[in-house]
Structure formats: structure tokens, C-alpha cells
MARDO-234812 format. One record per residue (C-alpha): residue number from 1; x, y, z; residue in one letter. Coordinates in nm, 4 decimals. Layout:
+-----+----------+----------+----------+------+
|  nr |       xx |       yy |       zz | rest |
+-----+----------+----------+----------+------+
| NUM |        X |        Y |        Z |    a |
...
+-----+----------+----------+----------+------+
***
This chain:
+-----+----------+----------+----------+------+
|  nr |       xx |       yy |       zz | rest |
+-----+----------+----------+----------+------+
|   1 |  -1.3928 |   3.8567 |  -2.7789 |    x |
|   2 |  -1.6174 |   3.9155 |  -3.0574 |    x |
|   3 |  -2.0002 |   4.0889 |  -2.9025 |    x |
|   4 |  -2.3031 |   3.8086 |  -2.9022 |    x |
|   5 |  -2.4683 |   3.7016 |  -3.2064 |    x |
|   6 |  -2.7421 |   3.9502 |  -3.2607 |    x |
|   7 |  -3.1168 |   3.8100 |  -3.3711 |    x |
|   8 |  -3.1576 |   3.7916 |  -3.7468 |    x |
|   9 |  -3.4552 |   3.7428 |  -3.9580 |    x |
|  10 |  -3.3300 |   3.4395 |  -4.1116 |    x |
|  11 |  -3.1687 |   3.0909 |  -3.9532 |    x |
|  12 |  -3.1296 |   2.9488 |  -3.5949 |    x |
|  13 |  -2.9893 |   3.2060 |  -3.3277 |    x |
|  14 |  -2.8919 |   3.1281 |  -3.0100 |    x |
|  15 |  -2.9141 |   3.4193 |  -2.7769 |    x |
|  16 |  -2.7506 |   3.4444 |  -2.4036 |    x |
|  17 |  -2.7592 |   3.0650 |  -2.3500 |    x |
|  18 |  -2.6458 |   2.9251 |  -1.9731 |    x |
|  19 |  -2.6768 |   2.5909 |  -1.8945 |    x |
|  20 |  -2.6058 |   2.4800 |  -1.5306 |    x |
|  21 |  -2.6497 |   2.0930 |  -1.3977 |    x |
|  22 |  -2.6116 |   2.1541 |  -1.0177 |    x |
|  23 |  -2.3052 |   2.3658 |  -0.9268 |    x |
|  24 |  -2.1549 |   2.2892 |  -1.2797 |    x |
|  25 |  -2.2010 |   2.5749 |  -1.5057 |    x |
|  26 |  -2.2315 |   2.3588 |  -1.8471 |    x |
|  27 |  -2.2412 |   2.6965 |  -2.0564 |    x |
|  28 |  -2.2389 |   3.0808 |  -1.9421 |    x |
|  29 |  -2.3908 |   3.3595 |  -2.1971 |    x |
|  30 |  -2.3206 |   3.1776 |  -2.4935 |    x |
|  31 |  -2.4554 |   3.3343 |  -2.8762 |    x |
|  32 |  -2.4159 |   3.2030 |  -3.1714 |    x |
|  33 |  -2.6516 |   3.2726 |  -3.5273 |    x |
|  34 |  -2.6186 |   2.9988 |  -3.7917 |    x |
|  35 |  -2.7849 |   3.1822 |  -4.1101 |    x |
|  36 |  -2.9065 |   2.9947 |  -4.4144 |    x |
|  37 |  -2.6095 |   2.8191 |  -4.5911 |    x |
|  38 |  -2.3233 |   2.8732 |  -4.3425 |    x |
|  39 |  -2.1205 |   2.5987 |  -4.2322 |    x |
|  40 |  -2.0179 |   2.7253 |  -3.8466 |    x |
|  41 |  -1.7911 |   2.5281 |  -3.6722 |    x |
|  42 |  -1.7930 |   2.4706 |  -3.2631 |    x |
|  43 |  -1.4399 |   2.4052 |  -3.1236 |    x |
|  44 |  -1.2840 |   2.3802 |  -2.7901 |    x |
|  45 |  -1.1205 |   2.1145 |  -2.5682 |    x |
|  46 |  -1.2823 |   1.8127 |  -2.4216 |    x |
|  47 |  -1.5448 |   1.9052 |  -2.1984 |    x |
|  48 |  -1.5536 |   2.2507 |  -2.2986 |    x |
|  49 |  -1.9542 |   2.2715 |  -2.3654 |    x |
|  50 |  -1.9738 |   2.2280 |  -2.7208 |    x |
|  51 |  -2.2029 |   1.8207 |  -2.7094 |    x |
|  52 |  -2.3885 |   2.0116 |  -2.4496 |    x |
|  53 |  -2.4765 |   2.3370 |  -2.6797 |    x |
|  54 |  -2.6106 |   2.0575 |  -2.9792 |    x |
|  55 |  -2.7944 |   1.9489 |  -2.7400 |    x |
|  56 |  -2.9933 |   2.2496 |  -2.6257 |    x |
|  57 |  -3.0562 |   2.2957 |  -2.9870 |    x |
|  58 |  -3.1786 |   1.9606 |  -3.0101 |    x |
|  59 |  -3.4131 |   2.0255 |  -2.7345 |    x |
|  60 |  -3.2440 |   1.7096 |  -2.4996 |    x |
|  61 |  -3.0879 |   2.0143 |  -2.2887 |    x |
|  62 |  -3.3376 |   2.3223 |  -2.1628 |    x |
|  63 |  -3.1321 |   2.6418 |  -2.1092 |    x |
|  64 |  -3.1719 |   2.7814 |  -1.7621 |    x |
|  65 |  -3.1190 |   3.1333 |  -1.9762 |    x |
|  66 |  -3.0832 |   3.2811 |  -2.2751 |    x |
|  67 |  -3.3626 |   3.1607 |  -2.5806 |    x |
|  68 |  -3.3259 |   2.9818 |  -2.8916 |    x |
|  69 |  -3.4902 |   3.1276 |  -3.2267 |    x |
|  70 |  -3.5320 |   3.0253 |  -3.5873 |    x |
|  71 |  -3.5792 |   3.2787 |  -3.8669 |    x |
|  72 |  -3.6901 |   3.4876 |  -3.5864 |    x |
|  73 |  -3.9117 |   3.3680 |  -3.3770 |    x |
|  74 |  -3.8690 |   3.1452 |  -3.0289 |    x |
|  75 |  -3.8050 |   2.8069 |  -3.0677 |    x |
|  76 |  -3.8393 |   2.5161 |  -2.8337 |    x |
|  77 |  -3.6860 |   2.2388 |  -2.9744 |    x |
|  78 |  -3.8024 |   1.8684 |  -2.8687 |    x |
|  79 |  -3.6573 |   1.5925 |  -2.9862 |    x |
|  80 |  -3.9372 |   1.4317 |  -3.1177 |    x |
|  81 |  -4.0127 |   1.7474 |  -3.3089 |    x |
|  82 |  -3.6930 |   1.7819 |  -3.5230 |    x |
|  83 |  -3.7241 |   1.6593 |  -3.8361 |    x |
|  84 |  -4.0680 |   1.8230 |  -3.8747 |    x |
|  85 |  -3.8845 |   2.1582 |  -3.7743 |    x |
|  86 |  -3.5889 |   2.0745 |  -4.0487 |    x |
|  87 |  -3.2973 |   1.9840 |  -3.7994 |    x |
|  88 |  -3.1131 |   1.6470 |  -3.8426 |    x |
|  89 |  -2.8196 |   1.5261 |  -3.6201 |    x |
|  90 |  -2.5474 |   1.2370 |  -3.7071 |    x |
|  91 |  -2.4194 |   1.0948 |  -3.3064 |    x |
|  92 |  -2.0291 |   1.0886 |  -3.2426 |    x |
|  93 |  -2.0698 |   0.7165 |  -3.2960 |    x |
|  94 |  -2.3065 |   0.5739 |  -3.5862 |    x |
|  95 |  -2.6082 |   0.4969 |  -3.4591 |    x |
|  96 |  -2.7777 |   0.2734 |  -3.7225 |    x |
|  97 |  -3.0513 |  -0.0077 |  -3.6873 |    x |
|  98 |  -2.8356 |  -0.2821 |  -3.6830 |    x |
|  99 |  -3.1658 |  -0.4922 |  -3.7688 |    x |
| 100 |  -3.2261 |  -0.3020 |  -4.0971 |    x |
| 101 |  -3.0308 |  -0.2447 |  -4.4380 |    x |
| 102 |  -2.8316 |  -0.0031 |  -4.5687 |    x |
| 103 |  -3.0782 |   0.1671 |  -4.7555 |    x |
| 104 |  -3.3989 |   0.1052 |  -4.5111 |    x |
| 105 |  -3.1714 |   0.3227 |  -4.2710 |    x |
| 106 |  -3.1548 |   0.5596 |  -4.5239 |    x |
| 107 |  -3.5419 |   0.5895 |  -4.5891 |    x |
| 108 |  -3.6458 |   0.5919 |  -4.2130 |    x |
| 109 |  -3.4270 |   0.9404 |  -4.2251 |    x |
| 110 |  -3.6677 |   1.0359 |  -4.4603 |    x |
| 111 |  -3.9770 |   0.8988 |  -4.2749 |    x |
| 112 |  -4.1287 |   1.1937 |  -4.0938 |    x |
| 113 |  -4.1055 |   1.4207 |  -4.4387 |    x |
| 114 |  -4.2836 |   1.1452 |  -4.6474 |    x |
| 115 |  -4.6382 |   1.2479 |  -4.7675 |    x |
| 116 |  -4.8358 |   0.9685 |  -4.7422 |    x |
| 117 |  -5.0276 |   0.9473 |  -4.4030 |    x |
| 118 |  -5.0259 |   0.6589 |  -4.1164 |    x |
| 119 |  -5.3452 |   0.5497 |  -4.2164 |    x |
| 120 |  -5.2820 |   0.5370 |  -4.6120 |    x |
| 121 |  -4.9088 |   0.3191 |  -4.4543 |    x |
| 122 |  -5.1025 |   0.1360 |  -4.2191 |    x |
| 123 |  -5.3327 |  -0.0081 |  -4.4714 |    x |
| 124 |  -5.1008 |  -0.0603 |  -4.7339 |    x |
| 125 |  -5.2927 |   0.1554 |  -4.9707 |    x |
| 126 |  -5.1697 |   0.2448 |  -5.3418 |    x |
| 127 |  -5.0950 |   0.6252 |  -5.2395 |    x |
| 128 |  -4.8461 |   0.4742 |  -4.9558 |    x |
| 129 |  -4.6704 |   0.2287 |  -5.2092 |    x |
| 130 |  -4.5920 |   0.5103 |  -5.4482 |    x |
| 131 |  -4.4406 |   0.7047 |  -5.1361 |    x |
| 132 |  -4.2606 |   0.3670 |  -5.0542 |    x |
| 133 |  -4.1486 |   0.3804 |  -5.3874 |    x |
| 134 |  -4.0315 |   0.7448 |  -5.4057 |    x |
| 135 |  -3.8748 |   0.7208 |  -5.0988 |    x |
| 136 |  -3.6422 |   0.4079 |  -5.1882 |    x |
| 137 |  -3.5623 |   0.6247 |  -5.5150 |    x |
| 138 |  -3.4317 |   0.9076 |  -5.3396 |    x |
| 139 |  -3.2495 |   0.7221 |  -5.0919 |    x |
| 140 |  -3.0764 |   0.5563 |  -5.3663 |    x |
| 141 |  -2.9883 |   0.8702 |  -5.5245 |    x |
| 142 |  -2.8373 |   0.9398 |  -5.1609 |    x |
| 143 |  -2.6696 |   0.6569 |  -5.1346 |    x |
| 144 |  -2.4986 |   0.6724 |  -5.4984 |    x |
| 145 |  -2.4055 |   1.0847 |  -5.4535 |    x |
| 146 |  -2.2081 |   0.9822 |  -5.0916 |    x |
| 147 |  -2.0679 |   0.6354 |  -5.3437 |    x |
| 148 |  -2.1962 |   0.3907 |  -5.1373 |    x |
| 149 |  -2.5358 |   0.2448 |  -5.3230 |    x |
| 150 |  -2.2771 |  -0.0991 |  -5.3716 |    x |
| 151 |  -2.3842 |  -0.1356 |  -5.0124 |    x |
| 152 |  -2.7147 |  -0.0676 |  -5.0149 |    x |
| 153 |  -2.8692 |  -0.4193 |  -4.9214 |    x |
| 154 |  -2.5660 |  -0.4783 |  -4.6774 |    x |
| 155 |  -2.5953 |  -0.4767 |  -4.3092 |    x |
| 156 |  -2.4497 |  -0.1850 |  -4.1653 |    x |
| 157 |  -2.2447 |  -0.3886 |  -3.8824 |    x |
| 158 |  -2.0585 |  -0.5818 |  -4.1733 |    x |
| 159 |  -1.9530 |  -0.2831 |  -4.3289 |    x |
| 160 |  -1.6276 |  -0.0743 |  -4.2211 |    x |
| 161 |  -1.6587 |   0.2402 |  -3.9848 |    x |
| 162 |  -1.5665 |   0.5096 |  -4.2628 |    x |
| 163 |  -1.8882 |   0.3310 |  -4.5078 |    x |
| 164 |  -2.1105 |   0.3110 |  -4.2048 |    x |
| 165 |  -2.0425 |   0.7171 |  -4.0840 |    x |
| 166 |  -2.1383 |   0.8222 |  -4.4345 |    x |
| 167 |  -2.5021 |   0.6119 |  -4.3968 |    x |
| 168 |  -2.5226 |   0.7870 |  -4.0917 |    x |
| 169 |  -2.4805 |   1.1181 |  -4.3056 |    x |
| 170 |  -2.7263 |   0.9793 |  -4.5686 |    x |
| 171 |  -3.0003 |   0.8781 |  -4.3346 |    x |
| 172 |  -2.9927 |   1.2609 |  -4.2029 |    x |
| 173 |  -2.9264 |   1.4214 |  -4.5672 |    x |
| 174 |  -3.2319 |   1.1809 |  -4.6389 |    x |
| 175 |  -3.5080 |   1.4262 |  -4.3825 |    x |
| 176 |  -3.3701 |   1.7342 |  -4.6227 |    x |
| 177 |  -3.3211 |   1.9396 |  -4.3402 |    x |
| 178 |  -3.2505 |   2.3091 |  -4.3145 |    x |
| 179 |  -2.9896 |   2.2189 |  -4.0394 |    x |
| 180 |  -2.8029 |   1.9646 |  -3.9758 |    x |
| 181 |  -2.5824 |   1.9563 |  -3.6553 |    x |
| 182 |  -2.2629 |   1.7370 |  -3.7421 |    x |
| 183 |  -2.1181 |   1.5589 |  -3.4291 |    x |
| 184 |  -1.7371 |   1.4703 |  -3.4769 |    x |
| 185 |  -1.8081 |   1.3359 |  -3.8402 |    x |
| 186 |  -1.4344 |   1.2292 |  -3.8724 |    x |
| 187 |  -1.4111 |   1.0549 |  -3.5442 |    x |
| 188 |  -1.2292 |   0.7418 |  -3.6915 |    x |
| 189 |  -1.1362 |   0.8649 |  -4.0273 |    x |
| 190 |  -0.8594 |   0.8190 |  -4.1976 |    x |
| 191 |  -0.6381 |   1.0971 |  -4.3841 |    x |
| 192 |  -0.7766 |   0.9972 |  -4.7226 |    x |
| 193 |  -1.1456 |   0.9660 |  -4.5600 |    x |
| 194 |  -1.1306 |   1.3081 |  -4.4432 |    x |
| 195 |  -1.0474 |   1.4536 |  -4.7244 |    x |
| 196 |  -1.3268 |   1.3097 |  -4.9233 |    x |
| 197 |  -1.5724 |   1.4344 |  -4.6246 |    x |
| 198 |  -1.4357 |   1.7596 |  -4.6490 |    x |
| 199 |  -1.5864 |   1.7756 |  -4.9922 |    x |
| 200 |  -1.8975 |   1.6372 |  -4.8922 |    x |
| 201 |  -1.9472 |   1.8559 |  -4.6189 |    x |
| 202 |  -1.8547 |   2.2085 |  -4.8343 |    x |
| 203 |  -2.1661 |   2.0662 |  -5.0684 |    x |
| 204 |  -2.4065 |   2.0670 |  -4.8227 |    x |
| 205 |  -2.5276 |   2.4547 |  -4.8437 |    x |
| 206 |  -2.6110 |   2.3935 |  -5.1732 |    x |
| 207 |  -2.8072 |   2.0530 |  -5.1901 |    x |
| 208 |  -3.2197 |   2.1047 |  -5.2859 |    x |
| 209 |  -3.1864 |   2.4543 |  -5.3968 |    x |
| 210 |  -2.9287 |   2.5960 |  -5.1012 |    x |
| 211 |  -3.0251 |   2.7002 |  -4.7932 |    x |
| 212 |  -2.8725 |   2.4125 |  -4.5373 |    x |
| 213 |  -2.7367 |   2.5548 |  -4.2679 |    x |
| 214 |  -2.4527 |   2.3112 |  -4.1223 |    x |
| 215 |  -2.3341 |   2.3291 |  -3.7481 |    x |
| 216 |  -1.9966 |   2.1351 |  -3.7091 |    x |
| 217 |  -1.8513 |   1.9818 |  -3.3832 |    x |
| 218 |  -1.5138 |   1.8702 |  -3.4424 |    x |
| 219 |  -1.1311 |   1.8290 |  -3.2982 |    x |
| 220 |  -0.9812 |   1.7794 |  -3.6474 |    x |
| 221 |  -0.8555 |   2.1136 |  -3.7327 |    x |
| 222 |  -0.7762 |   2.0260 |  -4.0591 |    x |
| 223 |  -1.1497 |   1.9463 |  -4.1475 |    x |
| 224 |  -1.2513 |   2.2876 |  -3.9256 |    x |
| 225 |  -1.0634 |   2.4995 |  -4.1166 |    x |
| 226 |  -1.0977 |   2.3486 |  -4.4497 |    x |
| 227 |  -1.5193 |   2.3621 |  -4.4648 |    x |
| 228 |  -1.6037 |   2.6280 |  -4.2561 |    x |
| 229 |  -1.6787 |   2.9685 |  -4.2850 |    x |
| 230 |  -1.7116 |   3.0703 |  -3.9188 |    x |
| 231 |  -1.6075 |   2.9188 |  -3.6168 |    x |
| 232 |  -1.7245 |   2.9274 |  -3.2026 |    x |
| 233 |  -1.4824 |   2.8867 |  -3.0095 |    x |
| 234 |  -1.5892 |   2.7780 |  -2.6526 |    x |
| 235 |  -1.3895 |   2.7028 |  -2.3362 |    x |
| 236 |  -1.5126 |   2.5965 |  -1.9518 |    x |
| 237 |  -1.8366 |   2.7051 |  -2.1275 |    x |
| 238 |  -1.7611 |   3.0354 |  -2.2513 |    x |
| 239 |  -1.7260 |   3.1709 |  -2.5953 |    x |
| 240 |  -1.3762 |   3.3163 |  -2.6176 |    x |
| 241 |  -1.3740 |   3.3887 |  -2.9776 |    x |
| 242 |  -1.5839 |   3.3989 |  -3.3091 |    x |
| 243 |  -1.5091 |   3.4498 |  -3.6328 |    x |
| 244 |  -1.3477 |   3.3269 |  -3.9894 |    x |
| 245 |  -1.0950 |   3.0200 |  -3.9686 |    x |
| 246 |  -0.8044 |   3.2564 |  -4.0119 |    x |
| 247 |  -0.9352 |   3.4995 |  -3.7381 |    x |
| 248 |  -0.9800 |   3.1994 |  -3.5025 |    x |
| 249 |  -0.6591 |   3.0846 |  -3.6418 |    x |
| 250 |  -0.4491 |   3.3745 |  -3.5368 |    x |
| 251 |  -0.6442 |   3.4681 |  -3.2079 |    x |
| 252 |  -0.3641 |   3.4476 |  -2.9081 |    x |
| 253 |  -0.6709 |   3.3170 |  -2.6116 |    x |
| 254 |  -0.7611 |   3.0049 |  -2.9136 |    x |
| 255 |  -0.4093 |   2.9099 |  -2.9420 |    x |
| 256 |  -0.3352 |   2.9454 |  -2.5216 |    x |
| 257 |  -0.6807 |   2.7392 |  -2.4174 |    x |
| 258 |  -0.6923 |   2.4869 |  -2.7617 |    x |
| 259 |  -0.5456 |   2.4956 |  -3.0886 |    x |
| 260 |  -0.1562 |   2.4502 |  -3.0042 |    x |
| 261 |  -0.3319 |   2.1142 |  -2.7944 |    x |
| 262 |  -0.5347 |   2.0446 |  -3.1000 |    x |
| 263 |  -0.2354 |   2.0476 |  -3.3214 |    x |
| 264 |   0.0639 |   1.9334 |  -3.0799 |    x |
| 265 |  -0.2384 |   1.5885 |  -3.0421 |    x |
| 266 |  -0.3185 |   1.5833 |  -3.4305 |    x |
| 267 |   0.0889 |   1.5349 |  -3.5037 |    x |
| 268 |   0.1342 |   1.2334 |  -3.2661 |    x |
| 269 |   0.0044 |   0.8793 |  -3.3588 |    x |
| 270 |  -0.0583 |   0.8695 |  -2.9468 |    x |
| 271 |  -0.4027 |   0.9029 |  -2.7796 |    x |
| 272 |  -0.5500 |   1.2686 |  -2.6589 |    x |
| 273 |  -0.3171 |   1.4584 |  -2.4373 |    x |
| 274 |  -0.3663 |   1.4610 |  -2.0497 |    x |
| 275 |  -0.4520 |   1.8523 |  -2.0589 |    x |
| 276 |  -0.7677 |   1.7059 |  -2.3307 |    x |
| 277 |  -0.8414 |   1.4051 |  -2.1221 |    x |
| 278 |  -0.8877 |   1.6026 |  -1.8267 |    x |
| 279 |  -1.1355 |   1.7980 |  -1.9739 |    x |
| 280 |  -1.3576 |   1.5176 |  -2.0322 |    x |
+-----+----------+----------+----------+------+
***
């Protein structure tokens, strides 16, 4: 197994992290460093920590060891807090206000970065209808780069699950963060669909100027190996392996505890195998 991420003057590093609910050890001395840029994917099978490590960096799970940093100094993530520290999150699911359109979900993304204050909003004074303004333009622009501005005034529940997950991906592109944690983006996806997030995803790094780090939770190997540059491997809550897709690809304790599942699963139209679904 590769030795723990060591702290770096740049990017989110994760350092020691164990995370126990009762008896259950959730994770155990897991590191990890996303620099500025990378796309790092987390792997492993069902139940294998890798929702419950986005978490702690979300700040919904507190370690009970190890610390969290960004660009070198602690962090202590709460959720509240992440858009003003530059972290954005799309859910396994959607997660859209089903109340709003297509493109007001994509401006409340951008809500907590806008410039205008709560009392300039609150009193519906000129400087907040030019951020109004600016912010509907730049969802737009959003909207049209992912192809879906046709929908913009639609409802998101009338719209099909592949449209809908890439307004979830708008709405947190919208915050321009300087991380955004990606949970199982092709959950649902077609061949086709994947494909055309794979290219989406490999842009990321280099939207406003470069710099977005991307952290990637995902059982489609395809996708994993297609976008990333380095991949976590975790299992029972332990990181087994680290490194580039091909190292992870070739590494004899990935292919024993997930990938030959992964792919045997992948090449069947049936649902998850039992040794997955017991991992749940």
C-alpha cells in the first residue's frame, strides 16, 4: 500500500482520518491530498467508507482522528460554511427544488458567492437587481455549456433523470468552487450519457482560470478510469491502494476486494451482486 498523503501547501489534505459510530469503525487511518486541478477518484465496494469520507469533508461527519486541511492550514468544515470555503457537492440522487425552475436552481448554487448584500436583496435595491441580473446571465451561460438552456424555464420533475443530474452539476458549477465532491454522477446514466459526462467532468480543472479540484465517488469503472488522474481505493474502511488508474488497475488486493466485482456487475444487465449488496 502506497504511505499516507503527506501535507502540502496547496489543496484539501486529509491526514490520519478514523471515523467510528459505536463499535463500527466507519474509516481507520485514512489520507488522501486532492491538489489544485486533480480529478481523484474514491472507489471501493458498497459500504466500504467512501459516502462517509465526503462527508467528513463536508463537515456532516467529525473525525474521531486524524485532521482535515486546505492549502495548509486546519479546516473544520460545516455544512453551512461550504460554499463560502469553495466546496460544492451534487447528492447520489438529484436533489433539486422541485418548486423552482430550471435555471432558479441554477442561480441559488450561485447564491452565497453573489455580491450584493441581504439588505441591498431584501429591499429590492438597484445594486441587488444588477446582481439578479448577472447572476441569471451566468447561469445561462451554465446551462447552455452543459446543453441544457432549452430547459431552462422547465420544472425539473418533468424533465428526464440524465437532464435533471446535469442541473444538479450546474447548480454546483454555478458557486465556482475550488472543489467539488462528485457523488455517483452516473448513477442512472446511460452508455451514451456517460460518455458525454466523461467529457464534462475532464473540463472541470480548467473552468475560471484552472484550479478546481474534483473528488469523484463512483462504481462505474469506465467513467473512473477514463477522468481521473488518481484514485483511493478504500475497503472495510481502509485505504488499500493509491495511485494512477493503471496502477490501481493492475494492483492484485483492488482486483481481490473490488474491481473483478465492479466489472463481473458492470457486464450483466442484472442488479448489484450479493458480495456488493452485502456491503451496503
Amino acid at each position: 500500500m502506497d504511505q499516507p498523503a503527506e501535507p502540502h501547501p496547496d489543496g484539501l489534505a486529509l491526514h490520519g482520518i478514523g471515523v467510528r459510530f459505536g463499535g463500527l469503525v466507519a474509516l481507520d487511518d485514512v489520507s488522501l491530498r486532492l491538489p489544485p486541478g486533480a480529478i481523484v477518484g474514491v472507489i471501493g465496494p458498497n459500504g466500504a467508507g467512501k459516502t462517509t469520507l465526503f462527508n467528513v469533508v463536508c463537515g456532516f461527519v467529525a473525525p474521531t482522528s486524524g485532521s482535515v486541511s486546505l492549502d495548509g492550514r486546519p479546516l473544520r468544515p460545516r455544512p453551512h460554511r461550504l460554499t463560502a470555503l469553495g466546496i460544492a457537492r451534487t447528492l447520489q440522487g438529484v436533489g433539486l427544488f422541485s418548486g423552482m425552475s430550471v435555471l432558479d436552481n441554477v442561480m441559488a448554487g450561485a447564491t452565497a458567492a453573489a455580491r450584493a448584500g441581504f439588505v441591498a436583496a431584501l429591499f429590492g435595491l438597484p445594486r441587488s437587481d444588477r446582481e439578479e441580473r448577472r447572476l441569471r446571465a451566468e447561469a445561462m451561460t451554465l446551462l447552455d455549456e452543459l446543453g441544457i438552456a432549452a430547459h431552462a424555464a422547465a420544472a425539473p420533475a418533468t424533465l428526464p433523470y440524465a437532464i435533471r443530474k446535469r442541473v444538479a452539476l450546474a447548480r454546483a458549477l454555478a458557486a465556482r468552487p475550488r472543489l467539488l465532491l462528485l457523488d455517483e454522477p452516473a448513477g442512472g446514466l446511460g452508455a451514451d450519457e456517460i460518455e458525454e459526462l466523461a467529457a464534462l467532468i475532464t473540463a472541470l480543472p480548467t473552468r475560471h482560470g484552472g484550479g478546481c479540484a474534483v473528488m469523484l465517488v463512483e462504481h462505474h469503472m469506465d467513467l473512473v478510469m477514463a477522468v481521473c488522474d488518481e484514485i483511493a481505493v478504500l475497503d472495510f474502511g481502509r485505504l488499500i491502494a493509491s495511485g494512477t488508474p493503471q496502477q490501481v488497475r493492475e494492483d492484485p488486493a483492488v482486483i481481490d476486494a473490488y474491481l473483478g466485482a465492479a466489472v463481473e456487475s458492470q457486464t450483466r444487465p442484472d442488479p448489484p451482486t450479493a458480495r456488493q449488496g452485502s456491503r451496503a
